[in-house]
C-alpha positions in Angstrom: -29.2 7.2 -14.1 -29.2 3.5 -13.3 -31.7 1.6 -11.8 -33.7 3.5 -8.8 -31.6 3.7 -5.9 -32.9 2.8 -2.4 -34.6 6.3 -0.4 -33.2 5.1 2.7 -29.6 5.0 0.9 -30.2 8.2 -0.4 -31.1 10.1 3.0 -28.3 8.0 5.1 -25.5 9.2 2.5 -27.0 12.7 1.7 -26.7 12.9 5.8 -23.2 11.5 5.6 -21.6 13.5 3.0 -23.1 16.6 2.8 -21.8 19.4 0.6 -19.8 16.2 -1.2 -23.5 14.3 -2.1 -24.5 16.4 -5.2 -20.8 14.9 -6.5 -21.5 11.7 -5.3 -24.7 11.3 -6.8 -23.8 12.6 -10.2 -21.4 9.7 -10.5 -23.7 7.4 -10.6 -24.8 9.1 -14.2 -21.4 8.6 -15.6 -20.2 5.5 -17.7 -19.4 2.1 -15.5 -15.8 1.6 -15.5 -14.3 -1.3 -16.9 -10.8 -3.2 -16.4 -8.4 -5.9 -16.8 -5.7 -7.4 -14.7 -2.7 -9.0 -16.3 -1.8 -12.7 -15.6 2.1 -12.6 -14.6 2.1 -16.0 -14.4 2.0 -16.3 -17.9 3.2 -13.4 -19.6 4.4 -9.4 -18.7 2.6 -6.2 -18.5 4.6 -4.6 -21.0 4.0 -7.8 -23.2 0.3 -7.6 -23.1 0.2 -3.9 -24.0 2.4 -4.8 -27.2 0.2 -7.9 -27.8 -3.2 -6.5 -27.2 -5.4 -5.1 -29.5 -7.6 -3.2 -27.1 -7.1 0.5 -25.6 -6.1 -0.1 -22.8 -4.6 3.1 -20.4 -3.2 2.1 -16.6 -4.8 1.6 -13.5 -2.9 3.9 -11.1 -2.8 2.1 -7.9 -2.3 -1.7 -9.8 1.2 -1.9 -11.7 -1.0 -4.9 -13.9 -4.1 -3.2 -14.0 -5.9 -1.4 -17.4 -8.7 0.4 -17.9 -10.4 -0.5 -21.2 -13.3 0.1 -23.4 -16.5 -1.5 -22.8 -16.2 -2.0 -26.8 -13.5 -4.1 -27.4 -15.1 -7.2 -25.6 -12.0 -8.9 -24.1 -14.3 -11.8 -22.8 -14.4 -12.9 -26.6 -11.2 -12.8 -27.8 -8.7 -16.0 -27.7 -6.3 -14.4 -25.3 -8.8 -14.2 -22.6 -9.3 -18.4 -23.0 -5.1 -18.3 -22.7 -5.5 -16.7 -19.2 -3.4 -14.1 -20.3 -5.7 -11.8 -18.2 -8.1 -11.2 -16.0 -11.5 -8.4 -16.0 -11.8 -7.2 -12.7 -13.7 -4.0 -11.2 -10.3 -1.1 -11.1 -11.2 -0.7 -7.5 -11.1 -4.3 -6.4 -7.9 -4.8 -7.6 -6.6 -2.8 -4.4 -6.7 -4.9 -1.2 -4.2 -7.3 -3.0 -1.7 -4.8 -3.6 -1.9 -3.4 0.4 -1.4 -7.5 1.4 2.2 -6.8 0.1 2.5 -10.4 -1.0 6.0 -12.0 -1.4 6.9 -15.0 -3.2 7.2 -17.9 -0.9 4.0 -16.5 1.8 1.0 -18.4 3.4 -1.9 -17.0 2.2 -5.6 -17.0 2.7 -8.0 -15.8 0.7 -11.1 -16.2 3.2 -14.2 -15.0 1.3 -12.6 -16.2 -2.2 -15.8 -16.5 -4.5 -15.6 -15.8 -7.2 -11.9 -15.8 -7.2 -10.7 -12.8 -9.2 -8.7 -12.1 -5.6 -7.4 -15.3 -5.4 -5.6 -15.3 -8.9 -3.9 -11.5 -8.4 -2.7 -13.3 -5.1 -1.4 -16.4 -7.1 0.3 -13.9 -9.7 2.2 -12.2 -6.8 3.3 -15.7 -5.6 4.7 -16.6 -8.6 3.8 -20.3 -8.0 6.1 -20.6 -5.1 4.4 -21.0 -0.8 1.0 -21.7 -0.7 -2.6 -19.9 -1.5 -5.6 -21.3 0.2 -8.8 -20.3 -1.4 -11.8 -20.7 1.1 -15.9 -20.1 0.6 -18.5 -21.5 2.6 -20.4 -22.4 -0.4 -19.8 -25.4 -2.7 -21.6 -23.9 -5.7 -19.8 -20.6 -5.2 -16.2 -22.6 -5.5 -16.7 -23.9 -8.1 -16.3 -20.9 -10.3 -12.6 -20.0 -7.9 -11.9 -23.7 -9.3 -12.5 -22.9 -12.2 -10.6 -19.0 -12.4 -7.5 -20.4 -10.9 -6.9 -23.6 -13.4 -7.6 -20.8 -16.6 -5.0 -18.5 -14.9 -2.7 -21.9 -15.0 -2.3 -21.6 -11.0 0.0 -24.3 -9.3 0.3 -23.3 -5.6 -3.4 -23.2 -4.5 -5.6 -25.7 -2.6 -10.0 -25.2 -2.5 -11.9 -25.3 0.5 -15.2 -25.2 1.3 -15.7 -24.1 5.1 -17.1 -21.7 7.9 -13.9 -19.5 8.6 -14.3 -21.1 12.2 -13.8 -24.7 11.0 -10.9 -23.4 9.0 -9.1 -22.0 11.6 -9.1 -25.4 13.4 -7.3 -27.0 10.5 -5.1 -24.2 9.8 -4.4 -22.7 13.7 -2.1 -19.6 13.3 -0.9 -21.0 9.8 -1.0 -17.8 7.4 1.1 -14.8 7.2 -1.3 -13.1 5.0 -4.8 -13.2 5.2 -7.3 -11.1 2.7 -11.3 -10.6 3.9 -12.7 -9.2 1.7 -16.0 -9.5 3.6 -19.5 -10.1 2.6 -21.3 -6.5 2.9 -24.2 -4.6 1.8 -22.6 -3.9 -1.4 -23.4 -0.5 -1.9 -20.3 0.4 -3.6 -21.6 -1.7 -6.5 -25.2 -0.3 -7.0 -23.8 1.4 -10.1 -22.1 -2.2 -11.6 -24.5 -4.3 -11.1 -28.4 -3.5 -10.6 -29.4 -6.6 -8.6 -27.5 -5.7 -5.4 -29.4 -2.7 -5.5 -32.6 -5.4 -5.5 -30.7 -7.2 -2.3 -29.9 -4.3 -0.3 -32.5 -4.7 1.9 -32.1 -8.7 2.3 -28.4 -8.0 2.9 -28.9 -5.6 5.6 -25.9 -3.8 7.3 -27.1 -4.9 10.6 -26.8 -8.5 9.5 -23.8 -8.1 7.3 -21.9 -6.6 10.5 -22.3 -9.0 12.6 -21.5 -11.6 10.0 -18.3 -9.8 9.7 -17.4 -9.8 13.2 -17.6 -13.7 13.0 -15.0 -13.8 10.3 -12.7 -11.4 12.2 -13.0 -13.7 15.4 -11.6 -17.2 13.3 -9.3 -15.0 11.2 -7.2 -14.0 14.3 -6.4 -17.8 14.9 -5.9 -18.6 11.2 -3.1 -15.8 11.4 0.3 -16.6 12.3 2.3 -14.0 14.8 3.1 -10.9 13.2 1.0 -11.8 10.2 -0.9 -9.2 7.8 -4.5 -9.1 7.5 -6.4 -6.9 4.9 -9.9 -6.3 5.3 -12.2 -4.8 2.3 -15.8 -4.5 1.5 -17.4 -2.8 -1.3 -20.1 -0.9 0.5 -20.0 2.7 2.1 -21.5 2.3 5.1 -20.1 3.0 8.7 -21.0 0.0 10.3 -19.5 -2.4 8.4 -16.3 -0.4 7.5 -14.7 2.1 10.4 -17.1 0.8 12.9 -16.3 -2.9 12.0 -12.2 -2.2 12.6 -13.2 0.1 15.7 -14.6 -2.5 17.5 -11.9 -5.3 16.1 -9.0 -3.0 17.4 -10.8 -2.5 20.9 -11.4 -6.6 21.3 -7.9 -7.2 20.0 -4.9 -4.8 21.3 -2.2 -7.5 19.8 -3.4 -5.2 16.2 -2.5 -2.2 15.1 -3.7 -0.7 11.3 -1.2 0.0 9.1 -1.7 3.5 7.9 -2.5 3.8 4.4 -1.2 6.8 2.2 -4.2 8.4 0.4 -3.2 8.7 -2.9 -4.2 8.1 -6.5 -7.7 9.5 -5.4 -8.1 7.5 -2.1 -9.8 9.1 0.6 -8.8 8.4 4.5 -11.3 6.5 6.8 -13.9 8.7 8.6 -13.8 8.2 12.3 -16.6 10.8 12.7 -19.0 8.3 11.1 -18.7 6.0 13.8 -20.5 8.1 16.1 -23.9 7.6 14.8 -23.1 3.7 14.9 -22.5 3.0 18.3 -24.2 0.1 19.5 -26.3 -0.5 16.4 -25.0 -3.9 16.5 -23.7 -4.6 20.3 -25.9 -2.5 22.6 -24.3 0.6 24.2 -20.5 -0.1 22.6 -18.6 2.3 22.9 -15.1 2.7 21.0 -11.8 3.8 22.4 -10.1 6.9 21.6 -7.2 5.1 20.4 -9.6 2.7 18.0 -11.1 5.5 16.8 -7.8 7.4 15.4 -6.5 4.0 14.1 -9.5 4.2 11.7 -8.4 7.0 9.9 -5.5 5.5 8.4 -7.9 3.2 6.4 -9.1 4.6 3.0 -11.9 5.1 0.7 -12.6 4.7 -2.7 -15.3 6.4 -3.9 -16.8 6.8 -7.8 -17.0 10.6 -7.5 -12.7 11.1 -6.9 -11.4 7.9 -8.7 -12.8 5.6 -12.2 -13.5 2.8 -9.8 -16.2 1.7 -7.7 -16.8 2.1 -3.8 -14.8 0.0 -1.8 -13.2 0.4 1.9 -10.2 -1.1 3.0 -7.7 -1.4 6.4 -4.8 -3.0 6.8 -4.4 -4.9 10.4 -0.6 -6.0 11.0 -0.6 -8.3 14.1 2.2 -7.2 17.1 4.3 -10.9 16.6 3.0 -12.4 20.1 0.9 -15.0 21.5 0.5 -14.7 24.8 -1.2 -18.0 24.8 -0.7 -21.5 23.6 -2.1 -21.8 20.1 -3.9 -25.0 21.0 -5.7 -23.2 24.3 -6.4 -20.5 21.9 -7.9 -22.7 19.3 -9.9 -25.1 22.1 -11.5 -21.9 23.8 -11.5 -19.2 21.9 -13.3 -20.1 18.0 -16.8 -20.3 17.4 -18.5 -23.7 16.9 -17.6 -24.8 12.8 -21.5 -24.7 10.7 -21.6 -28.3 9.5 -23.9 -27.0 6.6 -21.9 -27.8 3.8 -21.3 -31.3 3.0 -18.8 -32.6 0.2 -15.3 -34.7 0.1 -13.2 -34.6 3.3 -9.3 -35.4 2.5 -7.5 -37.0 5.3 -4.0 -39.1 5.2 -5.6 -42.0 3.9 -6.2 -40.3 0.9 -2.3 -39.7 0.9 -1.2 -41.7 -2.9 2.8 -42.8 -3.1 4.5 -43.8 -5.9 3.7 -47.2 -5.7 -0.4 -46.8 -6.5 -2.1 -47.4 -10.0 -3.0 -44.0 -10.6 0.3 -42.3 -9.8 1.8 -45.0 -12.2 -0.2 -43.8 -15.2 0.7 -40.5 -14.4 4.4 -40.7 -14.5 3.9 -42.5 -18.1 1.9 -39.7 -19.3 4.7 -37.3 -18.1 7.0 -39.9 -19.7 5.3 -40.2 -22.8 3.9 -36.5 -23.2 6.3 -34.2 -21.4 10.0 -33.0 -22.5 11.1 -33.7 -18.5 8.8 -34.6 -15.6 7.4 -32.6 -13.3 9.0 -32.4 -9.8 6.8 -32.0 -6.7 4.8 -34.4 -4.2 2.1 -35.9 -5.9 -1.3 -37.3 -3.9 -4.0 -39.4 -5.2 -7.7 -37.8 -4.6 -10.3 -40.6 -5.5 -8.8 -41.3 -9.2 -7.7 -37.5 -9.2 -4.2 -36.9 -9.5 -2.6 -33.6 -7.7 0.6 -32.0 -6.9 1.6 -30.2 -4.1 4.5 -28.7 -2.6 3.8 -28.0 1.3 2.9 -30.1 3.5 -0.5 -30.8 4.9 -2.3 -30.0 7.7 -4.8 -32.6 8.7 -7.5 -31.6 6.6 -10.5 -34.1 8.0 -12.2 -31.1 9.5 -12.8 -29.4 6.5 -13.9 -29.7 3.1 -11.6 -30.2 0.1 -12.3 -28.7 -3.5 -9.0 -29.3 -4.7 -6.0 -29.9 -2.5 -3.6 -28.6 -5.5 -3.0 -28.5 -9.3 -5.2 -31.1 -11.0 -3.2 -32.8 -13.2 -5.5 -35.4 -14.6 -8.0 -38.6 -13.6 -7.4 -42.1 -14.3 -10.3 -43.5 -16.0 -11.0 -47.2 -17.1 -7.0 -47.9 -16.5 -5.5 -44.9 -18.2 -4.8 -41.6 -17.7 -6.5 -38.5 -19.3 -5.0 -35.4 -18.2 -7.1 -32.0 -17.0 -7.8 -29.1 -18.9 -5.8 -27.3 -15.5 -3.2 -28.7 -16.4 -2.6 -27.8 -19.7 -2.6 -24.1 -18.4 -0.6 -24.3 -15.8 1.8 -25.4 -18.5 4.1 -23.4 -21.3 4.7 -24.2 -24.7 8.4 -25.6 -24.2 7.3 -28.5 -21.5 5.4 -30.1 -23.8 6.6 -32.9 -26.4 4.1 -32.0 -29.5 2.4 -28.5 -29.6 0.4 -27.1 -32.2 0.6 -22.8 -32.1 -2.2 -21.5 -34.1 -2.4 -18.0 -34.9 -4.7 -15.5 -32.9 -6.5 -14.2 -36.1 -6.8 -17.9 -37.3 -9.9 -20.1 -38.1 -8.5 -22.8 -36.5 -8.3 -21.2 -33.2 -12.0 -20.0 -33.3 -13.1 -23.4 -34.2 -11.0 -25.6 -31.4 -12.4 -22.7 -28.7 -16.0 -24.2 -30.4 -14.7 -27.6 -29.7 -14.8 -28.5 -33.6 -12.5 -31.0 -34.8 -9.1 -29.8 -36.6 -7.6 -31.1 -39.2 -3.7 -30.5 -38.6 -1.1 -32.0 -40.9 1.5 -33.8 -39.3 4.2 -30.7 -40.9 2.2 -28.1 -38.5 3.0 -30.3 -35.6 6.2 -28.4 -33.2 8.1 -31.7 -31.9 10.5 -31.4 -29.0 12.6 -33.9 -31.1 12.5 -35.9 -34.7 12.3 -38.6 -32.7 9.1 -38.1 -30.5 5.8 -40.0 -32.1 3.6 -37.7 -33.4 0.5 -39.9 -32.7 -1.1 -38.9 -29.3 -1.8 -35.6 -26.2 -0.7 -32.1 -28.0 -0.6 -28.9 -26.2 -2.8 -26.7 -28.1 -1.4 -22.7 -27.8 -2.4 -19.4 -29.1 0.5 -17.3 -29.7 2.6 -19.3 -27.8 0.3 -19.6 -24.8 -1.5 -22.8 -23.9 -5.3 -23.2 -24.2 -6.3 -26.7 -24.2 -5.5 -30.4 -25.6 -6.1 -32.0 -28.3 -5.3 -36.0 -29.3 -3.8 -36.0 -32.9 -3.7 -38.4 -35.2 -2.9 -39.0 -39.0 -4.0 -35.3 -39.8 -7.1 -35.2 -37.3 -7.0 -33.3 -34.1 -9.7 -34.5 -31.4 -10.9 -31.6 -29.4 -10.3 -32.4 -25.9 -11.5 -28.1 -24.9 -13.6 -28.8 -22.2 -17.5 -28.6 -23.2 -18.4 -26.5 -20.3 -15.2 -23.7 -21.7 -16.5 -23.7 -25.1 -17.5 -20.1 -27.3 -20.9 -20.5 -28.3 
């Protein structure tokens, strides 16, 4: 068995499950499962299972999704720098499929960290509408930043904000919303030993009412007759049945969405929320009609799926306001924490075609790219990014990235971002150079070693292009990085923080 588990644990779910505990507890003596998503953005499913080279068998409630062996190491191997994939907990690869995203929607990923959400949602967008990827915590976006520019994502912007700070930026805005809450984590005890070490910091007391905070911005962020799925990866009453209870009750303009329990799914227990009444919110007391709703939410659990514990409910909103969005906003949100402190982007930030740094940009496009790229461009600092909606006014709110990084201009010229060179394919560019999965060459440039390329290796849109200067670097076909090339040597431009070791 893993680690110790918590007594308290033990007793509360013995007392929960009954006969179903000996089953419960004896999956915690079985093998962690391990999985991968596919990246649609760049390449198939039926692609990847001819490509691969791993044993891979499907995830059952994920058209993407494979289960694979904890031998074959797909962290290592060159596809995984390609972004033709991503390795995600099975079970956690759910809530995004019950969002029912569409090409073309609004949607927030509120609690984003560490991001392997946020790039399932980009994958269903297809780079068309708009994902917003939100944490409260700067340190904690930076990895999102960094998932979402290897899975070569266009459509996203970064922020860094309190849900309530959010919502007065973005007031009824999205038509899909994902919370996929912070929680006990008791669903992951068996993944990952040190949230059985925080259990007791990240008590369920305190992660409820943390979770009722988020519900309470999300319902202005939400536009009218918007989705919202909520998930946590924890077992326990309060934070899951209880949580939507009391939601449903403060907000009849919901409903849940029943969910069909299938592929091993188990329904939501609204007997469970009996022992919970008022743990949080003194002598609360839940509605009859509240408490049905919650059994068309669903369980995974170890013991009847290879996944780990999670709990999810779908919220659809009724399609009316019955009060001015701006009221609502003024009245209704909490205060915005004003803990976090980083860039703020605001109109003035705003480039046009006329500034320095948009100028170098459309020369490297000129001078690097078979066509341009279309799209609005704005200038960030020296930062270059393209967008495709239109903004908000952002000053209220912190700004990771407000789009696709394309590149910086440093001392008067520009040198384009390692984001960009994923969110690109091998036919945009004007000189490539495809080295072969099994090659030297691409273990070394994934090192950040020099190449030496001859000029005859070189794929040229056209005799004509200069071979001298940026090449898209691919594996297979599928970007990886740049490289500067000239008379047979190829400077690595993989970024040193990427790099194999």
């Amino acid at each position: 068995m893993i680690k110790k588990l918590p007594e308290a644990f033990l007793n509360r779910m013995k007392q929960l499950l009954g006969t179903g505990y000996d089953a419960f507890l004896a999956s915690y003596d079985a093998n962690r499962i391990y999985g991968l998503r596919t990246n649609t953005l760049k390449i198939s499913r039926d692609s990847l299972l001819e490509r691969s080279p791993f044993h891979l068998s499907p995830i059952p409630w994920v058209e993407e999704g494979f289960y694979y062996d904890e031998s074959d190491r797909p962290g290592k191997h060159p596809y995984y720098h390609a972004g033709l994939y991503y390795m995600q907990e099975p079970s956690a690869m759910a809530p995004v499929e019950l969002l029912h995203i569409e090409p073309g929607d609004r949607v927030l990923d509120l609690c984003a960290a560490p991001g392997g959400k946020s790039t399932q949602i980009a994958a269903k967008l297809q780079h068309q509408g708009l994902l917003v990827s939100n944490d409260n915590q700067a340190e904690r976006q930076k990895v999102v930043v960094r998932n979402l520019a290897m899975f070569g994502v266009r459509n996203a912007m970064v922020t860094v904000a309190e849900p309530a700070a959010l919502a007065q930026s973005f007031p009824h805005y999205f038509n899909k919303i994902l919370i996929d809450a912070p929680c006990s984590g008791e669903g992951m005890f068996r993944k990952d030993d040190s949230m059985i070490a925080s259990w007791d910091t990240h008590s369920v007391t305190k992660c409820s009412i943390m979770q009722k905070d988020i519900f309470d911005a999300a319902v202005h962020l939400l536009a009218p007759g918007g989705r919202i799925v909520y998930s946590t990866c924890t077992f326990s009453p309060e934070e899951n049945e209880a949580t939507i209870a009391r939601f449903l009750d403060g907000h009849p303009e919901f409903r849940v969405e029943a969910v069909e329990p299938q592929h091993g799914w188990a329904s939501g227990r609204a007997d469970w929320i009996d022992g919970v009444q008022g743990s949080t919110e003194g002598g609360f007391d839940f509605s009859s009609e509240s408490r049905k709703a919650v059994e068309g939410t669903i369980r995974l659990w170890p013991q009847l799926l290879q996944g780990e514990g999670h709990y999810i409910a779908v919220l659809v909103h009724h399609g009316d306001v019955s009060v001015k969005i701006e009221e609502q906003v003024a009245a209704s949100i909490p205060a915005a924490s004003k803990k976090v402190k980083a860039h703020k982007l605001s109109q003035a930030s705003i480039g046009s075609k006329d500034t320095d740094e948009l100028g170098l940009w459309h020369d490297f496009m000129k001078d690097n790219l078979k066509q341009p790229i279309k799209g609005k461009w704005i200038c960030y600092g020296s930062n270059v990014f393209w967008t495709n909606w239109d903004l908000p006014d952002m000053s209220r709110i912190n700004v990771a990235r407000p789009g696709w990084f394309v590149g910086s201009v440093k001392k008067n010229r520009f040198e384009p971002s390692h984001a960009l060179a994923m969110g690109l394919y091998k036919d945009d560019a004007l000189r490539v150079f495809d080295l072969a999965v099994e090659s030297e060459e691409i273990a070394r440039y994934l090192r950040g070693e020099t190449l030496f390329l001859a000029e005859s290796q070189m794929i040229k849109a056209s005799s004509q292009a200069p071979s001298k200067g940026y090449c898209l670097i691919t594996v297979e076909g599928y970007p990886v990085g740049w490289g500067k090339w000239l008379d047979g040597m190829l400077k690595n431009e993989y970024p040193a923080g990427w790099r194999v070791t």
